[in-house]
C-alpha positions as CSV (number, residue, x, y, z in Angstrom):
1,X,0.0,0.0,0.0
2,X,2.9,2.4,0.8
3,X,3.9,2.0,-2.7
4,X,1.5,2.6,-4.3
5,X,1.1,6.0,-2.8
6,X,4.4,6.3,-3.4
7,X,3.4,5.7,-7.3
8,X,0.7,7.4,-7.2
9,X,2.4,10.7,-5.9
10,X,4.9,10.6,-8.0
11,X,2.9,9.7,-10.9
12,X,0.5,13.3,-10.2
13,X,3.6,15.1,-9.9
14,X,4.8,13.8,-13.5
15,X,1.7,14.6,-15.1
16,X,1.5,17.9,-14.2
17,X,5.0,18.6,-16.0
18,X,4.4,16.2,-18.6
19,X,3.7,19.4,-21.2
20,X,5.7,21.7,-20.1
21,X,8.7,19.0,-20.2
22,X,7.5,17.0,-23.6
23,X,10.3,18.4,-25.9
24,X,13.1,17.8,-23.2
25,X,11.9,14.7,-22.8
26,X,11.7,13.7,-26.2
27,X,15.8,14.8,-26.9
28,X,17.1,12.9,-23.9
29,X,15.6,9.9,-24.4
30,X,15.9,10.1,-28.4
31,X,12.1,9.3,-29.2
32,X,10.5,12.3,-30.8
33,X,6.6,13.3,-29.9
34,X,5.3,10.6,-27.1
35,X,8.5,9.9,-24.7
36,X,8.9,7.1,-22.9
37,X,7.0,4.5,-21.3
38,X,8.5,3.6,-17.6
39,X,7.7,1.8,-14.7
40,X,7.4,3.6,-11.6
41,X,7.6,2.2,-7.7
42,X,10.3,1.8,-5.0
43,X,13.1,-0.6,-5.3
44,X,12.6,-3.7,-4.1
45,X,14.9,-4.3,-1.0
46,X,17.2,-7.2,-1.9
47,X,17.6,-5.6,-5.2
48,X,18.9,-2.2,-3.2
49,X,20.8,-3.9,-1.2
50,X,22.7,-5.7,-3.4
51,X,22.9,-2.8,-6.1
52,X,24.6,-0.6,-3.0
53,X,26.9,-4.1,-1.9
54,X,27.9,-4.1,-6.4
55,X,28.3,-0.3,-6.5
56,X,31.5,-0.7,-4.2
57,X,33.4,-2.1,-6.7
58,X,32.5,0.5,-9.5
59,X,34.1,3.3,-10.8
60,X,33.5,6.5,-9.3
61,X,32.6,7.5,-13.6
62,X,30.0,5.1,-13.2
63,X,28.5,6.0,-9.9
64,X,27.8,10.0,-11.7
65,X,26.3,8.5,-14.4
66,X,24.2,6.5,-12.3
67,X,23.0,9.5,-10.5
68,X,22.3,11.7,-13.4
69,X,20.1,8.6,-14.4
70,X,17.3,10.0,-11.6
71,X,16.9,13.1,-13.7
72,X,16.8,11.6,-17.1
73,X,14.1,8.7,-15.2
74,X,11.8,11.6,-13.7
75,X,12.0,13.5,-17.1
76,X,11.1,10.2,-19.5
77,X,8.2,9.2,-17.4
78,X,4.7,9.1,-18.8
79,X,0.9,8.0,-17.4
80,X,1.9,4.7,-18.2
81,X,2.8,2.3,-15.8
82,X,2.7,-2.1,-15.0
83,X,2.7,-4.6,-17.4
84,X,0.6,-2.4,-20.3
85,X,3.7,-0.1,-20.2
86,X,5.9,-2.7,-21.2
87,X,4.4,-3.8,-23.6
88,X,3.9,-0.8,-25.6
89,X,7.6,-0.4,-24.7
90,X,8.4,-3.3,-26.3
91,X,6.1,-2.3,-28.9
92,X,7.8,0.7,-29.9
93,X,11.6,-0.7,-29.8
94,X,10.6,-3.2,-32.5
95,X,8.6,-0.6,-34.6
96,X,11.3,1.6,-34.7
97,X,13.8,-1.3,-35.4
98,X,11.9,-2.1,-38.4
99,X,11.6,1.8,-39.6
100,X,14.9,2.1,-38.8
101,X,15.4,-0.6,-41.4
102,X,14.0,0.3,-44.2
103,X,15.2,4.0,-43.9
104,X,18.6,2.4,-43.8
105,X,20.5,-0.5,-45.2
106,X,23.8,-0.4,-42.7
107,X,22.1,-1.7,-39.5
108,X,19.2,-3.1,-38.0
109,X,20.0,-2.3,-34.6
110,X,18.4,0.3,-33.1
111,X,19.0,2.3,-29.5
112,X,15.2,3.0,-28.2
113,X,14.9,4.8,-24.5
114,X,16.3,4.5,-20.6
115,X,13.8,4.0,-18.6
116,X,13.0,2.8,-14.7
117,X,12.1,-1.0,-15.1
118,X,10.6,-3.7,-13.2
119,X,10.0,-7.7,-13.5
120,X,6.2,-7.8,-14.6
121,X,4.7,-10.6,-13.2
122,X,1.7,-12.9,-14.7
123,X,-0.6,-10.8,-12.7
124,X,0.7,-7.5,-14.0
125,X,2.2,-6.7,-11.0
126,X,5.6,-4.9,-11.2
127,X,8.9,-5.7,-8.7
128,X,11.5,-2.6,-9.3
129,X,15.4,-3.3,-9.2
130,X,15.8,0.4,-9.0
131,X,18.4,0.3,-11.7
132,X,18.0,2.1,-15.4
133,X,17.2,-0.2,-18.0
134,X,18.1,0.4,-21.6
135,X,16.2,-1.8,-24.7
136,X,18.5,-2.5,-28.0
137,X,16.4,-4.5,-31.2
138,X,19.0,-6.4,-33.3
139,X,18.9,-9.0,-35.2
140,X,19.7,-12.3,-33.5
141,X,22.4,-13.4,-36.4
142,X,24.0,-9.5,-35.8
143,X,24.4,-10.2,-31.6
144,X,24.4,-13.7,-31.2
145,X,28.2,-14.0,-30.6
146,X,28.5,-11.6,-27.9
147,X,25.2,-12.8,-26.1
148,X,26.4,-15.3,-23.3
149,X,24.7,-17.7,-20.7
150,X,25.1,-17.6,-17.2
151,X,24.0,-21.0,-16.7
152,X,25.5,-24.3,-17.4
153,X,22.5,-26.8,-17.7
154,X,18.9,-26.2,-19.5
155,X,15.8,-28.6,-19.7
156,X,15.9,-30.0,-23.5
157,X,13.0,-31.2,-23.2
158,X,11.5,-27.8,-22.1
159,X,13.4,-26.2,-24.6
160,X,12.1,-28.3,-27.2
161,X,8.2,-27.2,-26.0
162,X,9.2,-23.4,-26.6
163,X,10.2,-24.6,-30.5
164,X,6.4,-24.6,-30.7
165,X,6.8,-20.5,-30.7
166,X,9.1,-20.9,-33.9
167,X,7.4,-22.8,-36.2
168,X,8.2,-20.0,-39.1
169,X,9.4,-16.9,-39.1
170,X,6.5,-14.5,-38.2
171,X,5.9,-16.7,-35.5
172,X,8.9,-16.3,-34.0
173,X,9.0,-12.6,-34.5
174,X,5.3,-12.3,-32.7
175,X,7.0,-14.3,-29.7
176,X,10.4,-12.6,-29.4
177,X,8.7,-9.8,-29.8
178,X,6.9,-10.4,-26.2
179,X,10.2,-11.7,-24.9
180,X,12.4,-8.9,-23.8
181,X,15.9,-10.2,-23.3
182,X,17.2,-8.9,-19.6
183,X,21.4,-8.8,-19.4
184,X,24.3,-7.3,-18.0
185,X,26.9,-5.8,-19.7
186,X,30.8,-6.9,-18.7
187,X,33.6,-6.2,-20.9
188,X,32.2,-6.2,-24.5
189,X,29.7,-8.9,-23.8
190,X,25.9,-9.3,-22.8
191,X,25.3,-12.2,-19.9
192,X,21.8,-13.0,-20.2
193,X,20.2,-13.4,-16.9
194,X,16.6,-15.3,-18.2
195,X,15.3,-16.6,-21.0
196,X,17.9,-19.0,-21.2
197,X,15.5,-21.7,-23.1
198,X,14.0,-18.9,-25.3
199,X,17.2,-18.0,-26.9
200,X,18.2,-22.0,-27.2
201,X,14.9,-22.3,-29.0
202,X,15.4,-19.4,-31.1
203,X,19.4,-20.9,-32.3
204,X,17.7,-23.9,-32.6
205,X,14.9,-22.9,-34.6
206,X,17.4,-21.1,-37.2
207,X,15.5,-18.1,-37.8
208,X,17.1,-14.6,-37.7
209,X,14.3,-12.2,-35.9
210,X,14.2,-9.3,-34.3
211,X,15.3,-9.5,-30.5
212,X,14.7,-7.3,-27.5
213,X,17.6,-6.8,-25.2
214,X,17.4,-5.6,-22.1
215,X,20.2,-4.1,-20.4
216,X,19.8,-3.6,-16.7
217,X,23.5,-3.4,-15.5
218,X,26.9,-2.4,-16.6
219,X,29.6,-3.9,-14.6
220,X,33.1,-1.7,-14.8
221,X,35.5,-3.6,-16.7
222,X,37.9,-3.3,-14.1
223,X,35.8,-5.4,-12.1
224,X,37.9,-9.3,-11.8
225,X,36.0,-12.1,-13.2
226,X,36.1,-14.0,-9.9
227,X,34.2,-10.9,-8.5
228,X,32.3,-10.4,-11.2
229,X,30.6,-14.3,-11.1
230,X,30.3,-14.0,-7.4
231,X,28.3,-11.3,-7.8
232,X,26.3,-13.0,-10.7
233,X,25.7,-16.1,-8.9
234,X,25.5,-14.0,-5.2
235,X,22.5,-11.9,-6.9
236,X,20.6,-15.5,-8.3
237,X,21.9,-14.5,-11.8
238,X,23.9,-17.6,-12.4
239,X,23.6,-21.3,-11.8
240,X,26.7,-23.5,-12.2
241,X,26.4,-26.6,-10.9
242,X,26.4,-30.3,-12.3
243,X,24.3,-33.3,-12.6
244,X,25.4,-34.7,-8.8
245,X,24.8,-30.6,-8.0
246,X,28.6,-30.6,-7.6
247,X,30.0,-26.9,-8.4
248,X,31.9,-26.3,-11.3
249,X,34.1,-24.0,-12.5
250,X,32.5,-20.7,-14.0
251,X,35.1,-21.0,-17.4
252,X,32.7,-24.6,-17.8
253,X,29.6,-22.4,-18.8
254,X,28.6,-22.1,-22.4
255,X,29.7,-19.4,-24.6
256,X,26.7,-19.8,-26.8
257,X,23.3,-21.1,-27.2
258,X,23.5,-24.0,-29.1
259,X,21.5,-26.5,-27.2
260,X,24.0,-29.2,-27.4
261,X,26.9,-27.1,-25.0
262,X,24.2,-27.5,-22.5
263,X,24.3,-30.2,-20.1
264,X,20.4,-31.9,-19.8
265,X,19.1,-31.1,-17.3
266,X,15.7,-33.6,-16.8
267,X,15.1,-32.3,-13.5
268,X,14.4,-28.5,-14.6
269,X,12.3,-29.7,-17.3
270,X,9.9,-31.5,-14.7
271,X,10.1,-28.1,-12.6
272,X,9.0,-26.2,-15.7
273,X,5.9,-29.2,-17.0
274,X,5.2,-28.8,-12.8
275,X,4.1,-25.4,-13.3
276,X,2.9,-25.8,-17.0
277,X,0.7,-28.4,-15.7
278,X,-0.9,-26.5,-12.4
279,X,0.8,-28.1,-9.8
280,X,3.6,-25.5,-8.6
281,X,2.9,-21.5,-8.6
282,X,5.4,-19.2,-8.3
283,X,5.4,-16.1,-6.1
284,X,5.3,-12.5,-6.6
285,X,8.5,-11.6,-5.4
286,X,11.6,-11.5,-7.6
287,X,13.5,-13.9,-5.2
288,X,11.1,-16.5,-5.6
289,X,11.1,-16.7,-9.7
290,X,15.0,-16.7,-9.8
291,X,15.8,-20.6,-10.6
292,X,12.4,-21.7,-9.4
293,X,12.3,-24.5,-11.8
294,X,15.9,-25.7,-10.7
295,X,15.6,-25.2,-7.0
296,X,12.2,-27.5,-7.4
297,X,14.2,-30.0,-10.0
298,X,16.7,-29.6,-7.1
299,X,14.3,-31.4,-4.7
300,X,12.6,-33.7,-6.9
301,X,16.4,-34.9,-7.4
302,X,16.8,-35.2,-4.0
303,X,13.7,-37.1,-3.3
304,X,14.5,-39.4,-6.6
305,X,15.0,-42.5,-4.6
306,X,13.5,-41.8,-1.6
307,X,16.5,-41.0,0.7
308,X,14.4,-39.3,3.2
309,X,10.9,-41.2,3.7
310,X,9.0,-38.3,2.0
311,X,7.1,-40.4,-0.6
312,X,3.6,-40.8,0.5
313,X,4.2,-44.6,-1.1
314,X,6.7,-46.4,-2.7
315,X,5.1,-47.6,-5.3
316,X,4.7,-44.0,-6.3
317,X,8.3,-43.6,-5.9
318,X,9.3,-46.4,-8.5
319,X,6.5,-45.1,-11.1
320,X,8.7,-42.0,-11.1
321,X,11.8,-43.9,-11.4
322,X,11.0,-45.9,-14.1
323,X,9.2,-42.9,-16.0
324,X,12.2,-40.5,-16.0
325,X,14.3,-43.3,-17.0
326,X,11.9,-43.7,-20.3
327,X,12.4,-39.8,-20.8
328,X,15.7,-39.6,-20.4
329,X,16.0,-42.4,-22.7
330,X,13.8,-40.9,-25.2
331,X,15.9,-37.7,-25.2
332,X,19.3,-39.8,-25.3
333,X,17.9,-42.1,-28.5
334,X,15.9,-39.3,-30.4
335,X,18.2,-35.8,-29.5
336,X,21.7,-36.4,-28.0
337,X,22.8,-39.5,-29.2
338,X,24.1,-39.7,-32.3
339,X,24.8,-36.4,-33.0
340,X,20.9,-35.8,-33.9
341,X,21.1,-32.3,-33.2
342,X,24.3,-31.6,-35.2
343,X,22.7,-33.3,-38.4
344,X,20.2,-30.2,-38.4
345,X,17.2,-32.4,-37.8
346,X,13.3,-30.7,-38.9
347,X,12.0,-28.4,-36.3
348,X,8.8,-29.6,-37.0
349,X,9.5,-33.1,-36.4
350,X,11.3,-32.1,-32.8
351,X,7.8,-30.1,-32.3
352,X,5.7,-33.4,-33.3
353,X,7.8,-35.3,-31.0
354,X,7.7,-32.7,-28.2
355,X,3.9,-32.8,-28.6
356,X,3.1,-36.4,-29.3
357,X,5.5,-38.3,-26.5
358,X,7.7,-36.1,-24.4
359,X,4.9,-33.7,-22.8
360,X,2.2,-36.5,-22.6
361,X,5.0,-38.1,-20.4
362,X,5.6,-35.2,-18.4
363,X,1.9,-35.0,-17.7
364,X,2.0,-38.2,-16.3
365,X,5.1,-37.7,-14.2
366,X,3.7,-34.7,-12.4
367,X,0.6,-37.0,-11.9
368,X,3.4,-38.9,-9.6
369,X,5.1,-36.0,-8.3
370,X,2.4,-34.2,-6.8
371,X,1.5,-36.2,-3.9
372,X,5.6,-35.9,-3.2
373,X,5.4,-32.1,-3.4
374,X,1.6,-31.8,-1.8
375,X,3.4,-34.0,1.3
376,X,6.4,-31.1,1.5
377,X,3.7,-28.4,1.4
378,X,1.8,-29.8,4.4
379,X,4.6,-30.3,6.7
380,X,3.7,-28.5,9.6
381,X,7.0,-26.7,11.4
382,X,9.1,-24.5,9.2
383,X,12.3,-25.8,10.3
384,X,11.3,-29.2,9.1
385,X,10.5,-27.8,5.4
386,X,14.4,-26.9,5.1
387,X,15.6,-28.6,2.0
388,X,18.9,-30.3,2.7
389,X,22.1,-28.4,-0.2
390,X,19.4,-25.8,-1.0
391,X,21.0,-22.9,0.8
392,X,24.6,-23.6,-0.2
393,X,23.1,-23.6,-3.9
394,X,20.6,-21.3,-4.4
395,X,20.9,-19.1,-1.3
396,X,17.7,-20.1,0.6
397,X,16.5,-23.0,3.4
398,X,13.0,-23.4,1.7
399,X,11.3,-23.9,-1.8
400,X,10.2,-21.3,-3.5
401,X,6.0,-20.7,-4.0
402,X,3.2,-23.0,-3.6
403,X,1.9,-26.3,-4.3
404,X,-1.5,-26.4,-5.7
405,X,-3.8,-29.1,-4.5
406,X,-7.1,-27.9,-6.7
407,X,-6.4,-30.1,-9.8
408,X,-4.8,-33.0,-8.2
409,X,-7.7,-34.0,-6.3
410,X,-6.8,-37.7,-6.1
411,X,-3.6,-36.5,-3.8
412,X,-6.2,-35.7,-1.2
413,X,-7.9,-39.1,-1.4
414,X,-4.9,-40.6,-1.2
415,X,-3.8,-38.7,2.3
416,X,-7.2,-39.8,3.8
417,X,-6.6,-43.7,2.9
418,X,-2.9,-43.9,2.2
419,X,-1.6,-47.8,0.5
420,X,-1.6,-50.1,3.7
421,X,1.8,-51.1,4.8
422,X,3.4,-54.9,4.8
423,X,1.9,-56.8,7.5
424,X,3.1,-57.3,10.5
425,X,5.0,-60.2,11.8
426,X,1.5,-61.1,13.8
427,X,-1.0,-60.7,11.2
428,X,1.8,-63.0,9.3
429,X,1.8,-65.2,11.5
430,X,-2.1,-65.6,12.0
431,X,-2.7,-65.6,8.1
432,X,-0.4,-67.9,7.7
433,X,-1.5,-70.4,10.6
434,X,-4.8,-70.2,9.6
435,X,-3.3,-71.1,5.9
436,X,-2.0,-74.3,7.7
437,X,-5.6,-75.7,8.9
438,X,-7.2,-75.3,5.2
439,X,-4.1,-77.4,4.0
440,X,-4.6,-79.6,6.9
441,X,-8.3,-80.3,6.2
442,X,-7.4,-81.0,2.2
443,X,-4.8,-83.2,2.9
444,X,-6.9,-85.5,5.4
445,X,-9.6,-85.2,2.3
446,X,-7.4,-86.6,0.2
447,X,-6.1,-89.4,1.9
448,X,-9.8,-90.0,2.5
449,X,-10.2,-90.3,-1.1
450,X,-7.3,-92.4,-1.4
451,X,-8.3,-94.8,1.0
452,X,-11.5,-95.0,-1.0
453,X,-10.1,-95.4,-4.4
454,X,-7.9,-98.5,-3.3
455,X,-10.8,-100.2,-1.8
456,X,-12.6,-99.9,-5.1
């Protein structure tokens, strides 16, 4: 509530120099007639906190042009604010990419504004990092090579449902179009910080669009590398750890996004089907969308053979064995092995079998996750819902958001009357003494019939 009186203040005071300011406006953000379209709010906390921790290390240059970025924010803002702003920021960067285009022939690329900018959730809620964002439209074949990953492992499997948004060309221009690219600048290059399987989809898919970039930081390039990564990976910008979630070394990340430098990661692509298929929910906060998909992949992991009792049953347990075995199979025989990927392979045969086998069995492997995540959800005590390795990797005791319980209605059902244990030694030893005495009584019929056929 406080900020959005904040906004709202703000906001009043902005309109009522909006005209007087217009043609100011208009030359410092370079857009002529309409401005710019920013976010307004306060900075979230653990965004302040750890831009005023980064700051330390940057130039004293970069800390004047950081505060001479207030004025130029004030003086670009408009009405518009949330998720409706930017979009018609977004909007407006690729429009004047492609008038920029056709006016001339040397470049594609075009600088659009500087404005305040938050996350945007799927509510259209908005999370500010207090920092100056700045959106650049290139063409992907143009930027490509100086576009970097931060991370070391994607889901193929849920990069191979995103191919679904690049089934031709103007279909991946519609999508890219909605899909700002967020980064930080560091010596000449641009570390993208999301959209990780996007952009693998997009060098998969082979088509040369139009892309959003995002800029949200530029690190000095005085700053060390081992500095620099600690702060990527301190701020929940970087994940670089292996299959055994072992760490490796930072120089073992990708240096582009051609699927196969990725390792596989099966585990993040059940955290992504989990939320495609309305069993986890994400929160609001910006803290609890970094690597929610790998802290929850993190935990199924974890869980995969029951090391800690957790499984409501275990015949649950070995469903989801056996199923993730027949994925990961299905993505060794028809993607990795053999160099599939390498031999340029149809898209839309990778979207038919994306469609037609891998996310059918993902649905059914969240069928057998659920009651595993519904059972970590209803644990009572906090302390006892601390993930064991989930601090010293992603910075944090507990998962991330919710479990829903609305569509999985059979977990409920099967909390009430859970699968009835072995039986005991007594029960065993009842059942089988009273096993005995029927074998008794058809043995003494027997010999009676016996006795009866000799006598004949």
């Amino acid at each position: 509530l406080t900020r959005r009186r904040r906004r709202r203040r703000r906001m009043a005071s902005v309109v009522s120099m909006t005209s007087s300011m217009a043609s100011v406006s208009a030359s410092v953000v370079g857009v002529g007639g309409g401005g710019a379209h920013p976010r307004g709010g306060a900075p979230h906390a653990g965004a302040r906190a750890g831009f005023a921790s980064m700051s330390k290390s940057m130039s004293k240059s970069k800390s004047m042009s950081m505060s001479s970025g207030s004025t130029r924010r004030r003086m670009a803002m408009t009405t518009r604010t949330g998720a409706a702003s930017r979009k018609a920021l977004v909007a407006d960067v690729i429009e004047d990419a492609s008038s920029s285009s056709t006016t001339s022939t040397t470049s594609t690329t075009s600088w659009m504004i500087t404005a305040t900018s938050a996350r945007i959730t799927s509510n259209e809620e908005e999370e500010e990092d207090g920092l100056e964002h700045v959106y650049k439209s290139a063409r992907w074949f143009e930027i490509r090579d100086s576009v970097r990953p931060t991370q070391v492992a994607l889901g193929w499997d849920w990069t191979f449902l995103k191919l679904a948004n690049f089934k031709d060309f103007d279909t991946a221009q519609a999508y890219m179009a909605r899909k700002p690219v967020p980064f930080v600048s560091y010596r000449g290059q641009r570390y993208v910080v999301d959209h990780h399987h996007t952009l693998a989809a997009l060098e998969l898919s082979g088509w040369d669009v139009d892309v959003v970039m995002e800029e949200i930081f530029e690190y000095d390039a005085d700053l060390t590398e081992e500095r620099f990564w600690g702060i990527m990976e301190g701020k929940g910008w970087s994940f670089c750890w292996d299959a055994e979630y072992k760490r490796m070394e930072y120089s073992d990340i990708p240096k582009s996004f051609n699927l196969t430098a990725f390792r596989n990661d099966v585990y993040r692509s059940l955290g992504g089907f989990a939320r495609r298929y309305k069993l986890l929910k994400r929160g609001k906060m910006l803290e609890d969308k970094l690597f929610f998909e790998f802290q929850w992949g993190y935990f199924f992991w974890l869980h995969r053979n029951d090391a800690y009792a957790l499984w409501p049953s275990s015949q649950l347990q070995r469903g989801f064995d056996r199923l993730l075995k027949m994925i990961e199979q299905t993505d060794d025989s028809e993607y990795i092995g053999e160099g599939h990927l390498e031999a340029a392979r149809d898209v839309q045969d990778m979207i038919l079998l994306s469609e037609k086998v891998l996310q059918p069995l993902y649905e059914v492997l969240v069928e057998y996750i659920a009651p595993l995540a519904y059972a970590y959800q209803t644990i009572p005590a906090d302390e006892d819902r601390i993930v064991p390795g989930l601090k010293k990797r992603f910075g944090r005791e507990q998962l991330p958001g919710s479990v829903i319980t609305g569509n999985f209605d059979f977990m409920e059902e099967r909390q009430k009357s859970p699968i009835l244990p072995p039986p005991s030694s007594s029960s065993s030893s009842s059942s089988s003494s009273t096993g005995s005495k029927k074998d008794d009584k058809k043995d003494k019929k027997d010999k009676k019939d016996d006795s009866k056929d000799k006598k004949n």
